[in-house]
N, CA, C and O of each residue as an XYZ file, in Angstrom:
816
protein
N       0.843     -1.193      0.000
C       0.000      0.000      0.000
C       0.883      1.250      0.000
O       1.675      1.482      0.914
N       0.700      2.121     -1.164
C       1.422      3.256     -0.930
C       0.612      4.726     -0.542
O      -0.308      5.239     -1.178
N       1.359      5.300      0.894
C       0.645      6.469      0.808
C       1.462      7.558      0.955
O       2.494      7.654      1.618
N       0.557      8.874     -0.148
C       1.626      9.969     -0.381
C       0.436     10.952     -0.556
O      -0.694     10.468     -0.492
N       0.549     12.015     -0.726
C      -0.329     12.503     -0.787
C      -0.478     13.289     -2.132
O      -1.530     13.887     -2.357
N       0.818     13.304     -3.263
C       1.128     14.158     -3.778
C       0.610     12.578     -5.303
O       1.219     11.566     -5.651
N      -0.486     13.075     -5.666
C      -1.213     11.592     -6.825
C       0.160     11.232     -8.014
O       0.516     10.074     -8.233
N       0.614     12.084     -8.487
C       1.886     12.187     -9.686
C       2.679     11.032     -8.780
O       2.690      9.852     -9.133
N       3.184     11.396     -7.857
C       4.019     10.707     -6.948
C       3.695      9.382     -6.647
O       4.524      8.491     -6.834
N       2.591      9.154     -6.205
C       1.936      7.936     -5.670
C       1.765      7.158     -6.953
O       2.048      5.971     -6.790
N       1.353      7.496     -8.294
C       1.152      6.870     -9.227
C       2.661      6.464    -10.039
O       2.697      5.615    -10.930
N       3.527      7.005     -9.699
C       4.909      6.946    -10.013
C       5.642      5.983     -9.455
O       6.431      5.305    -10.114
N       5.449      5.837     -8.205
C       5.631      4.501     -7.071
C       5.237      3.366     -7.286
O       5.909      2.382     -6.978
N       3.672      3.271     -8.052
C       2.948      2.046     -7.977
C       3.373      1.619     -9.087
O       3.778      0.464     -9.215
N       3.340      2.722    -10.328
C       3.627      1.711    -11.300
C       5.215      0.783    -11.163
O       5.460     -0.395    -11.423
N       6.041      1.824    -10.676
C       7.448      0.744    -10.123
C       7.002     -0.232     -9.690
O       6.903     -1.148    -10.506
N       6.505     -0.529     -8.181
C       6.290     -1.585     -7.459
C       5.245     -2.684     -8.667
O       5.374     -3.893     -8.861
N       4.484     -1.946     -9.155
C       3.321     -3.280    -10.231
C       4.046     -3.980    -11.163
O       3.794     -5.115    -11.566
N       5.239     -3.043    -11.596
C       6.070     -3.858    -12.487
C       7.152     -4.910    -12.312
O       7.593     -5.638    -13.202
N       7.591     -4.878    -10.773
C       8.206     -5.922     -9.776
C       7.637     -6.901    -10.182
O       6.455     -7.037    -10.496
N       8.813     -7.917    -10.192
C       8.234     -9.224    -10.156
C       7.848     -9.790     -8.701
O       8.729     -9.765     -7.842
N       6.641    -10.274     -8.394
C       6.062    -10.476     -7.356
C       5.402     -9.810     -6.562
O       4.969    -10.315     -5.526
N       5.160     -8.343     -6.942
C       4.700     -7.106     -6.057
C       3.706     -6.800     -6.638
O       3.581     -7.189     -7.799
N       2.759     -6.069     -6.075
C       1.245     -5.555     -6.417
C       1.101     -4.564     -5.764
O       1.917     -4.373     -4.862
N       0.106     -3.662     -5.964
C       0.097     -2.506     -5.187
C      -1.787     -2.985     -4.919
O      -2.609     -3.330     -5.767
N      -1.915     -2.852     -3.729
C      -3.362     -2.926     -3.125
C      -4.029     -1.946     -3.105
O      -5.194     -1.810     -3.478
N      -3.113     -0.971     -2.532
C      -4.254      0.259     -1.968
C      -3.403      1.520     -1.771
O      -2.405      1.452     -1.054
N      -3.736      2.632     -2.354
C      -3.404      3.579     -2.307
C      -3.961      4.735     -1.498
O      -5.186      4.849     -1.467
N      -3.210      5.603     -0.843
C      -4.097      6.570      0.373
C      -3.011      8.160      0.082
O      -1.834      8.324     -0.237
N      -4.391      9.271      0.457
C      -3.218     10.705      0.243
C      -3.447     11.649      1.555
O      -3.373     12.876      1.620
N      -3.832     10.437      2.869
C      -3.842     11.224      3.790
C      -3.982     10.438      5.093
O      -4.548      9.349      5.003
N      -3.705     10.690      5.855
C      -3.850      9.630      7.820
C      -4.681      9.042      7.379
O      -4.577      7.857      7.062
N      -5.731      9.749      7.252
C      -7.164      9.234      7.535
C      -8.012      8.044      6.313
O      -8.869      7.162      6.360
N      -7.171      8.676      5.334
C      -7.350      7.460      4.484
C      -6.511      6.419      4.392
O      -6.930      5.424      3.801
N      -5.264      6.409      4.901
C      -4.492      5.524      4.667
C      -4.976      4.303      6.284
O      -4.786      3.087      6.333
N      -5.470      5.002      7.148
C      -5.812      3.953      8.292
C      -7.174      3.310      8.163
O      -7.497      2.282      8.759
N      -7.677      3.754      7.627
C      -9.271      3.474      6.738
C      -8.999      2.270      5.833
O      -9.791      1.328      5.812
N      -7.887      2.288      5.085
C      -8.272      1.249      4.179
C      -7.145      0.319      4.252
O      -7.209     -0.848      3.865
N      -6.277      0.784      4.680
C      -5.438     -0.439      5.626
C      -6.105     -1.344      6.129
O      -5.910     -2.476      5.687
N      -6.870     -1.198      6.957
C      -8.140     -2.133      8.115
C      -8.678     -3.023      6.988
O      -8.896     -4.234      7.024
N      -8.849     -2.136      5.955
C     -10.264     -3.139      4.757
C      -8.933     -4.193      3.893
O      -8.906     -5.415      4.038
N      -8.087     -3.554      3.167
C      -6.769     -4.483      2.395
C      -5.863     -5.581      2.999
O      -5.497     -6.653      2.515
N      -5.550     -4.881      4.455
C      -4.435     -5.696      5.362
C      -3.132     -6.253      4.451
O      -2.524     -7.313      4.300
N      -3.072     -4.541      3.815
C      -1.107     -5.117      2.812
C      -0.278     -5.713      4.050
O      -0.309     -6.024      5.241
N       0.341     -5.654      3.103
C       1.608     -6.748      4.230
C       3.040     -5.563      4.296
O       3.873     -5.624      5.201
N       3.107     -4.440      3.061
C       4.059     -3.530      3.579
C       3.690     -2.216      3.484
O       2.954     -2.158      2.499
N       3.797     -1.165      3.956
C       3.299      0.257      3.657
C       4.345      1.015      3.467
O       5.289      1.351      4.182
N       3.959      1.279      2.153
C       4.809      2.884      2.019
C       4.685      3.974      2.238
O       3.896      4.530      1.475
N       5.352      4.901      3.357
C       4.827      5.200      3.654
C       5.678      7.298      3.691
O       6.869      7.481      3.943
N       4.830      8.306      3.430
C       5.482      9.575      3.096
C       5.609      9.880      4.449
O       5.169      9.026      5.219
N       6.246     11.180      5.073
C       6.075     11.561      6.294
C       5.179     12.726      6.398
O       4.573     12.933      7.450
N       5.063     13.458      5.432
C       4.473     14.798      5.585
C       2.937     14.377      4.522
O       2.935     13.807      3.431
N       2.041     14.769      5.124
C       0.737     14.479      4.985
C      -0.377     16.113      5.299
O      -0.065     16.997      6.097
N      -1.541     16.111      4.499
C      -2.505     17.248      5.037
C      -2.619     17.199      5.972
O      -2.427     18.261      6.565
N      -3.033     15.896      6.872
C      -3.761     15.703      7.965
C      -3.083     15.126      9.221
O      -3.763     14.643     10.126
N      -1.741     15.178      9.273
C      -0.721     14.311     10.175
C       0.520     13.847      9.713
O       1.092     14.651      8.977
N       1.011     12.962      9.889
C       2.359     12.124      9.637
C       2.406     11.077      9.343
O       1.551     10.255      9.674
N       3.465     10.809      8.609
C       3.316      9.012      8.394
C       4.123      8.225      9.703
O       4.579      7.085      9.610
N       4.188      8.971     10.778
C       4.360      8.179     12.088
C       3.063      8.076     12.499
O       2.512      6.999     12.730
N       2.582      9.088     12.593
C       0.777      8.929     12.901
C       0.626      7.381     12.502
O       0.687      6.394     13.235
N       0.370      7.485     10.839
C       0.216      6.142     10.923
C       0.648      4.992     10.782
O      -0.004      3.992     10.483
N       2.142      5.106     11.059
C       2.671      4.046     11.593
C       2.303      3.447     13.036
O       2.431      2.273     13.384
N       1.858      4.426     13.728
C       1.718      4.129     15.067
C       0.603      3.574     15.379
O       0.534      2.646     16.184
N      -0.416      4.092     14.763
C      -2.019      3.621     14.733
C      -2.100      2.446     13.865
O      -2.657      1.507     14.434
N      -1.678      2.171     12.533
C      -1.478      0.869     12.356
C      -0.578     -0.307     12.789
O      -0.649     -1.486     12.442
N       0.122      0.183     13.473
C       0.758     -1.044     14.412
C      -0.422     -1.903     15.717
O      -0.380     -3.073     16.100
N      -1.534     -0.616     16.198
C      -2.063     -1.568     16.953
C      -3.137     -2.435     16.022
O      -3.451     -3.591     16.307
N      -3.854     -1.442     14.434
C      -4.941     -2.420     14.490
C      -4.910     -3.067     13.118
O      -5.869     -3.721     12.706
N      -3.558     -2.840     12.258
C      -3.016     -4.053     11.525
C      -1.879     -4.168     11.938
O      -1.243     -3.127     11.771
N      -1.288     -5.005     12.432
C       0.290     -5.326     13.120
C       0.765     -6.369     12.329
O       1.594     -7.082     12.895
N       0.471     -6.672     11.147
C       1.389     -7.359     10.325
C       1.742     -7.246      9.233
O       2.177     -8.098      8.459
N       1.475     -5.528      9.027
C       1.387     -4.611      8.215
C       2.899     -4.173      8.264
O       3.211     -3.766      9.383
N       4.040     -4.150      7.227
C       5.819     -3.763      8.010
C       5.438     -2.459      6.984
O       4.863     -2.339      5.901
N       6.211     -1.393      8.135
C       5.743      0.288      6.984
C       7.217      0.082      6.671
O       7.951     -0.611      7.375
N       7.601      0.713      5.594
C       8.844      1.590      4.934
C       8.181      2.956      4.843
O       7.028      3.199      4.485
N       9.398      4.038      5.345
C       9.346      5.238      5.418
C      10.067      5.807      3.632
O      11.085      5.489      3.018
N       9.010      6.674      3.356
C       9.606      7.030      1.722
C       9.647      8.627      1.863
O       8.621      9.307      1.875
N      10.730      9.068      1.951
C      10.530     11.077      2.198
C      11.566     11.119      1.419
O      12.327     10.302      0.900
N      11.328     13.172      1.472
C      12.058     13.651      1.067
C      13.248     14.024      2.041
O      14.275     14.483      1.542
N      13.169     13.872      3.218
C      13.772     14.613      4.424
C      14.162     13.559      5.242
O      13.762     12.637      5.953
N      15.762     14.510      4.516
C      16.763     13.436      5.134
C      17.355     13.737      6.253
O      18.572     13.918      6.222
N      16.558     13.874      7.627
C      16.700     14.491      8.512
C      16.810     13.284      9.949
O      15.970     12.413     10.177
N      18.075     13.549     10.770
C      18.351     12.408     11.494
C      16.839     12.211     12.760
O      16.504     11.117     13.214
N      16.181     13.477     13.088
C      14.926     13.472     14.060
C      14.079     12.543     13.666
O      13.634     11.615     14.341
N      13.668     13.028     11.605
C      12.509     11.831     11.463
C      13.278     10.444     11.366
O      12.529      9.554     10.961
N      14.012     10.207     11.515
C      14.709      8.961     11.284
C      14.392      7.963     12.370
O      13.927      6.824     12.333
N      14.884      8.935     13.578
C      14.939      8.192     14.847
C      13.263      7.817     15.353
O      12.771      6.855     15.943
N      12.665      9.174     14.762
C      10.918      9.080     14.513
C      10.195      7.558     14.503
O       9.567      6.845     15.286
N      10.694      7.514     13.089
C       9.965      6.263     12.181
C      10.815      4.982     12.927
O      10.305      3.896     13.204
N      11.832      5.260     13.111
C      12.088      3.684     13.973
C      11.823      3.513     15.497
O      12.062      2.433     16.036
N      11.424      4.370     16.060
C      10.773      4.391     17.469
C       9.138      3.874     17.210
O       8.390      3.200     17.918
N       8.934      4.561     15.759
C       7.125      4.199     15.705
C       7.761      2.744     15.405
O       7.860      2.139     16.473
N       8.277      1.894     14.192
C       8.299      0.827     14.486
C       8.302      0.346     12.734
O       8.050     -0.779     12.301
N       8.711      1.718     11.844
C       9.562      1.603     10.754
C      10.477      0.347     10.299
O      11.101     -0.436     11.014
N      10.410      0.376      9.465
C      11.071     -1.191      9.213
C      12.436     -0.662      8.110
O      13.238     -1.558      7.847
N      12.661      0.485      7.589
C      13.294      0.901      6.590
C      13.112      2.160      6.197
O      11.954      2.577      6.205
N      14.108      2.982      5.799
C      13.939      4.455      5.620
C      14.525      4.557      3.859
O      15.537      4.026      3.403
N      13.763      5.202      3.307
C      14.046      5.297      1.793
C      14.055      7.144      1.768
O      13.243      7.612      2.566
N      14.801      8.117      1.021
C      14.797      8.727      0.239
C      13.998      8.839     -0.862
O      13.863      7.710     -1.334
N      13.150      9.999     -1.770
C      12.576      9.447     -2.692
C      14.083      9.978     -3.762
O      13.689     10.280     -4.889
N      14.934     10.061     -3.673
C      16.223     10.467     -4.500
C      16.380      8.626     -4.783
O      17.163      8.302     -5.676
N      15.752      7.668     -4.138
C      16.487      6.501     -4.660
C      15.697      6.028     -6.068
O      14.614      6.297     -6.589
N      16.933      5.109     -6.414
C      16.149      4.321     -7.676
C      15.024      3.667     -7.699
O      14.774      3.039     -6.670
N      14.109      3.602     -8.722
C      13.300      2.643     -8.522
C      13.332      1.623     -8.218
O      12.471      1.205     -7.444
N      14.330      0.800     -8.697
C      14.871     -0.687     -8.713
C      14.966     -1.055     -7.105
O      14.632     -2.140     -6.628
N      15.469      0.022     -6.398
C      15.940     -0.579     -4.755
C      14.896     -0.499     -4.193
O      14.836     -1.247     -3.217
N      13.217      0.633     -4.546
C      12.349      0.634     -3.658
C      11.720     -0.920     -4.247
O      10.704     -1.242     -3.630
N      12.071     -1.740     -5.128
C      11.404     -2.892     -5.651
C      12.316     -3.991     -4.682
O      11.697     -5.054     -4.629
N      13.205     -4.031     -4.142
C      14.503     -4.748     -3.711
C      14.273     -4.691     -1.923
O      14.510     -5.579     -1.105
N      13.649     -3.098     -1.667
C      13.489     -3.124     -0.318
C      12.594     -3.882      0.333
O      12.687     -4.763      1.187
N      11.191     -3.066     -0.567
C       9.690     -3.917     -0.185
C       9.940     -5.057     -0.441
O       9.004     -5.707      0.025
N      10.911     -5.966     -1.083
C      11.062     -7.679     -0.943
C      11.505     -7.640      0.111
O      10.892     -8.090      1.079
N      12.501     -7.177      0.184
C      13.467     -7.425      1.786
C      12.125     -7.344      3.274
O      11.891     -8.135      4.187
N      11.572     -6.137      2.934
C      10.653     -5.958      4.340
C      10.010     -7.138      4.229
O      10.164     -7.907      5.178
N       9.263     -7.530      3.244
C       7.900     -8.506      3.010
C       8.687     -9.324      3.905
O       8.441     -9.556      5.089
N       9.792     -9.791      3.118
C      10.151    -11.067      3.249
C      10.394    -11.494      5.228
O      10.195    -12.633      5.651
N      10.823    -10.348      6.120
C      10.941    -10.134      7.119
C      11.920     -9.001      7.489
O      11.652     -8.332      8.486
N      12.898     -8.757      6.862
C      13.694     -7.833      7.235
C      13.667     -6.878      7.574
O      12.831     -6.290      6.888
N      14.331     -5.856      8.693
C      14.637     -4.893      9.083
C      15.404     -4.179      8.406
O      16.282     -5.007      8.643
N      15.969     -3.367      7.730
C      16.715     -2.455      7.043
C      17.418     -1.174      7.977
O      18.310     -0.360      7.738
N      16.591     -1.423      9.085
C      16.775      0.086     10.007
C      16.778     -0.742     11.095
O      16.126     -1.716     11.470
N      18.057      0.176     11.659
C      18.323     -0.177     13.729
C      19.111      0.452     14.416
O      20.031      1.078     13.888
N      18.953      0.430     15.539
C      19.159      1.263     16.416
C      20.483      1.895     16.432
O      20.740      2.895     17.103
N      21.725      0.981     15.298
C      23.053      1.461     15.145
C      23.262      2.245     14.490
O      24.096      3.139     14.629
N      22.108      1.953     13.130
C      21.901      2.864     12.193
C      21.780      4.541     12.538
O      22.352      5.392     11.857
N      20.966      4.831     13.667
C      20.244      5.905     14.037
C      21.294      6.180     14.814
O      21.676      7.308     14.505
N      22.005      5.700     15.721
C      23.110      6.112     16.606
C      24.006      6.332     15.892
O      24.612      7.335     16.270
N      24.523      5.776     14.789
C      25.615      6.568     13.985
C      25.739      7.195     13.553
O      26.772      7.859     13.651
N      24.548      7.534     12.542
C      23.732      9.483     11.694
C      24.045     10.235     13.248
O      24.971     11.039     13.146
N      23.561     10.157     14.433
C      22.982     10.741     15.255
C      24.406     11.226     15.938
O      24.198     12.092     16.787
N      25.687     10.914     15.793
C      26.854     10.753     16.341
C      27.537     12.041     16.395
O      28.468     12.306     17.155
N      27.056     12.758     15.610
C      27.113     14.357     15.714
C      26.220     15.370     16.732
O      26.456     16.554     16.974
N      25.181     14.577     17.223
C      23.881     15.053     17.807
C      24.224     14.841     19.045
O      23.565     13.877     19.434
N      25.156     15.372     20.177
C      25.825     14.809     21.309
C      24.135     14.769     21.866
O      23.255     15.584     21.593
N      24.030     13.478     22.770
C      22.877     13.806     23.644
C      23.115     14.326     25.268
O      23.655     13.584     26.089
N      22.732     15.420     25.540
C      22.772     15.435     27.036
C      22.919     15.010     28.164
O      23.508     15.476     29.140
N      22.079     13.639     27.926
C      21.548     12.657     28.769
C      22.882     11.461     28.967
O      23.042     10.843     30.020
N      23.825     11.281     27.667
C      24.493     10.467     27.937
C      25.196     10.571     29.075
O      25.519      9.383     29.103
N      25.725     11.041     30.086
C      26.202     10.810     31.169
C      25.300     10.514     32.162
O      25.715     10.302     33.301
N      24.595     10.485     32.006
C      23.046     10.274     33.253
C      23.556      8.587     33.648
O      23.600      7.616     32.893
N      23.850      8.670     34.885
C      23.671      7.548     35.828
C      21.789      6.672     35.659
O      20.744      7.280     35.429
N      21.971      5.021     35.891
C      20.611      4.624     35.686
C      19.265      5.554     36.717
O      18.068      5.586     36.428
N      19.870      6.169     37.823
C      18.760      6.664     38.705
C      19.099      7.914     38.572
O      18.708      8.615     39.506
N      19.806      8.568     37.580
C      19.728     10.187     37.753
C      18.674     10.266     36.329
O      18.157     11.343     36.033
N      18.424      9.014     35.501
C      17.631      8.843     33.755
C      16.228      8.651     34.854
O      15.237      9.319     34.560
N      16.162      7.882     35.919
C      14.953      7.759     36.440
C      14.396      8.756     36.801
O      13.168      8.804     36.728
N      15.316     10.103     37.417
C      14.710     10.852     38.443
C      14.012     12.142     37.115
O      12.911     12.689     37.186
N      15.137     12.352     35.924
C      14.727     12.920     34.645
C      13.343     12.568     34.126
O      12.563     13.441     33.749
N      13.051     11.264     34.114
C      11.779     10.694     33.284
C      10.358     11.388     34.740
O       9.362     12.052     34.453
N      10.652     11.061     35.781
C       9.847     11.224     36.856
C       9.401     13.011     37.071
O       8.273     13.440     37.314
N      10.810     13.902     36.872
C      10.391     15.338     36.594
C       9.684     15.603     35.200
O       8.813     16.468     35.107
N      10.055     14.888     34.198
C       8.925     14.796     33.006
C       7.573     14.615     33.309
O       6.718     15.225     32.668
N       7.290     13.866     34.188
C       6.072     12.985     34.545
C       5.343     14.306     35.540
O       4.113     14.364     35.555
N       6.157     15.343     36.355
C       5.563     16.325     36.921
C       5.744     15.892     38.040
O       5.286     16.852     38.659
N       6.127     15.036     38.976
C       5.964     14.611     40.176
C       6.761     16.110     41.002
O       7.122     17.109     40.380
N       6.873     15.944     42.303
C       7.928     16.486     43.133
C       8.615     16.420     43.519
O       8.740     15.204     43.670
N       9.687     17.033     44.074
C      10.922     15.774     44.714
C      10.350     14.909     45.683
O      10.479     13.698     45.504
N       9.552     15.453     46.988
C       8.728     14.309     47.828
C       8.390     12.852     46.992
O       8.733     11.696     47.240
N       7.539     13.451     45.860
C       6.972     12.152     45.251
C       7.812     11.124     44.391
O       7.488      9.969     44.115
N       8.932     11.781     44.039
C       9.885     11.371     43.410
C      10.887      9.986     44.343
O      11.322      8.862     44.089
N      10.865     10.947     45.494
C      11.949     10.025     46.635
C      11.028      8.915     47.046
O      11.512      7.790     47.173
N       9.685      9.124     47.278
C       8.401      8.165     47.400
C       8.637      6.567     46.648
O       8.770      5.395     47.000
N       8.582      7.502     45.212
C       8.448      6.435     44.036
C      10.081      5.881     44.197
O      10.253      4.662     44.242
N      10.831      6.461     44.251
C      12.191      5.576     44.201
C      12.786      5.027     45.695
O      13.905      4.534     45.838
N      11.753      5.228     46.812
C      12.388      4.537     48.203
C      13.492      5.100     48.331
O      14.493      4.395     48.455
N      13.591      6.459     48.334
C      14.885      7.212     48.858
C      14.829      8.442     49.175
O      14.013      9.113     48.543
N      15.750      9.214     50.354
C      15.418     10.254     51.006
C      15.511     11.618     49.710
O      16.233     11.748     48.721
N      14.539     12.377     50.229
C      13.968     13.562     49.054
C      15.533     13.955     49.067
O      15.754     14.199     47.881
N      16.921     14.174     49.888
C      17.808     14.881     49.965
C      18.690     14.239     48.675
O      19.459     14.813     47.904
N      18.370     13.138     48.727
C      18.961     12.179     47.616
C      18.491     12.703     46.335
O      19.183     13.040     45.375
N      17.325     12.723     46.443
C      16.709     13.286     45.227
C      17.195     14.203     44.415
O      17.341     14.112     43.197
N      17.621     15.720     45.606
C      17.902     16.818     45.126
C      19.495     16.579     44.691
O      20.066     17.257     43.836
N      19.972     15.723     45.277
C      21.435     15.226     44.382
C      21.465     14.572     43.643
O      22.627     14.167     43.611
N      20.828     14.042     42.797
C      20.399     13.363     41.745
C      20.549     14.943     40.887
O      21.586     15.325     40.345
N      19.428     15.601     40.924
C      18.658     16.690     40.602
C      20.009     17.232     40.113
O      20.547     17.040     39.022
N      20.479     18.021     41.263
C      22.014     18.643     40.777
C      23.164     18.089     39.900
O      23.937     18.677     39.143
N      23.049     16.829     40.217
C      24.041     16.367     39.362
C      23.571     15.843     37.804
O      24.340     15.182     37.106
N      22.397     16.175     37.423
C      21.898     15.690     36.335
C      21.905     17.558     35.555
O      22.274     17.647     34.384
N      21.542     18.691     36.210
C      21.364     19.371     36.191
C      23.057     20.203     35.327
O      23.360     20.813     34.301
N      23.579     19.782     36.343
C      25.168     19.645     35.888
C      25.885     19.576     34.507
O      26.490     20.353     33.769
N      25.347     17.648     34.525
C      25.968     16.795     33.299
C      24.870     17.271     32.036
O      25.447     16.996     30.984
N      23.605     17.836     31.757
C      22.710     18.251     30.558
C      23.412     19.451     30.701
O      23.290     19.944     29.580
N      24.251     20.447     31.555
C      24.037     22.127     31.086
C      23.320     22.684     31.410
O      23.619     23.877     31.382
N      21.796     22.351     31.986
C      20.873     23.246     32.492
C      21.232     23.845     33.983
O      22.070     23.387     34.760
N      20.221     25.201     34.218
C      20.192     25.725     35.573
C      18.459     25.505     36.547
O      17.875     26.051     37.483
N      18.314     24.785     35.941
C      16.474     24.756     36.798
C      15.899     23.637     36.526
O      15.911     22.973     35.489
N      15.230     23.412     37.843
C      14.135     22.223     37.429
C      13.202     22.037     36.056
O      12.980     21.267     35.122
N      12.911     23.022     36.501
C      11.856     23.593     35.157
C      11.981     23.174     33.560
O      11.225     22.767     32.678
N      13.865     23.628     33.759
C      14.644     23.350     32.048
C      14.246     22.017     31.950
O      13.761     21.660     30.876
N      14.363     21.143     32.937
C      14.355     19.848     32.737
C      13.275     19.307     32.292
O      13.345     18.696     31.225
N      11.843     19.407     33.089
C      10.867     19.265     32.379
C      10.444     19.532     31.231
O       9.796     18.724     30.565
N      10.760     20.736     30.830
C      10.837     21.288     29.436
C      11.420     20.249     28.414
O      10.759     19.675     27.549
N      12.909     20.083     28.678
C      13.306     19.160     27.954
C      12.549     17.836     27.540
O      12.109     17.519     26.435
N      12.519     17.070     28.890
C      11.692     16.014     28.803
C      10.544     15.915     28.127
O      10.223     14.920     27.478
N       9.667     17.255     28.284
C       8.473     17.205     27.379
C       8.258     17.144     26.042
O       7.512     16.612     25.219
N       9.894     18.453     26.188
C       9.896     18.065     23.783
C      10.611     16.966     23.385
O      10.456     16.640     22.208
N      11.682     16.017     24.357
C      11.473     14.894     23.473
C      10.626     13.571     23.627
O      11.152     12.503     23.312
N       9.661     13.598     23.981
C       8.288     13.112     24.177
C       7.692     13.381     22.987
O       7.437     12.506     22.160
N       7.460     14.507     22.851
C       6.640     15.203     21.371
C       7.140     15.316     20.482
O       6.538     15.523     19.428
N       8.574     15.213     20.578
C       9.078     14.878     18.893
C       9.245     13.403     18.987
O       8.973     12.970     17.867
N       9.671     12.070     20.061
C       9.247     11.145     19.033
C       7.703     10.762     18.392
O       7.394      9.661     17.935
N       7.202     11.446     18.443
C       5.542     11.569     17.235
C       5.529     12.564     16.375
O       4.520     12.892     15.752
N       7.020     13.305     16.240
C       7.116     13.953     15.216
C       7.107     13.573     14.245
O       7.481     12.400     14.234
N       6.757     14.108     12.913
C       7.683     13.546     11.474
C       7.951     14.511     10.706
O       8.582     14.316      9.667
């Protein structure tokens, strides 16, 4: 199933994939809402899938068709070769990231590979693009990543030391020393942080 929203495009795709030996194109969609609509009715076995859409993302519906066709494998097909949507589409649960700069021949070579079972995309993949992208967090001790996810969550330090069986004073040294190793000066930054990368992995 290919969805794009841009028809020239989508009809440009299918006829590649129809002319594969062994490939068919089922169902075509130029928006979320149609592409999760008729997914449910076809049940392809791979989706192609754009990121930028009228109505949402093609993580949108990667994410929504993972719970209610899950044997559906998406390939991501963009223009944007950008390491965020990357890490995006393989957190939703992406099976392969394509360029539309590639040949036809490899998007015929991939969708075998996915059908067949393969992964094309992993977590080394994304950590190595990403290797320029220092993360903050990498020095975070396992309970200073806990006490981060828990100020995301809004708690307090009370509720924090609660949830982790340890004195609130502990907490606030956690706090400082996480506070430290990201660069920030405030609780606050932290939550902040935590919140946008929450909302960008459902970015695309």
């Amino acid at each position: 199933m290919i969805i794009d929203d841009h028809e020239v495009v989508r009809r440009g795709i299918a006829e590649i994939v129809d002319r594969a030996e062994g490939l068919t194109v089922v169902a075509e969609a130029g928006s979320v809402a149609e592409a999760v609509r008729r997914a449910q009715l076809v049940r392809p076995e791979v989706l192609l899938v754009d990121l930028q859409l009228p109505d949402g993302t093609g993580i949108d519906i990667i994410a929504t068709l993972r719970e209610k066709v899950p044997d559906a494998r998406p390939i991501v097909l963009t223009s944007f070769d950008d390491d965020d949507a990357l890490a995006s589409a393989l957190a939703a649960g992406a099976k392969a990231y394509l360029l539309k700069t590639v040949r036809g021949a490899e998007i015929a070579d991939v969708v075998r590979a996915v059908a067949s079972g393969r992964t094309l995309l992993d977590e080394r993949t994304v950590t190595r693009r990403r290797a320029d992208h220092e993360d903050p967090t990498a020095d975070l001790t396992p309970s200073e990543r806990r006490v981060l996810e828990l100020i995301g969550d809004g708690l307090s330090n009370r509720e924090i030391g609660d949830r982790l069986g340890v004195a609130e004073k502990t907490v606030k040294n956690h706090i400082t020393a996480l506070l430290s190793k990201m660069g920030l000066q405030r609780r606050t930054q932290v939550a902040a942080w935590v919140a946008g990368q929450r909302a960008a992995g459902w970015r695309g």
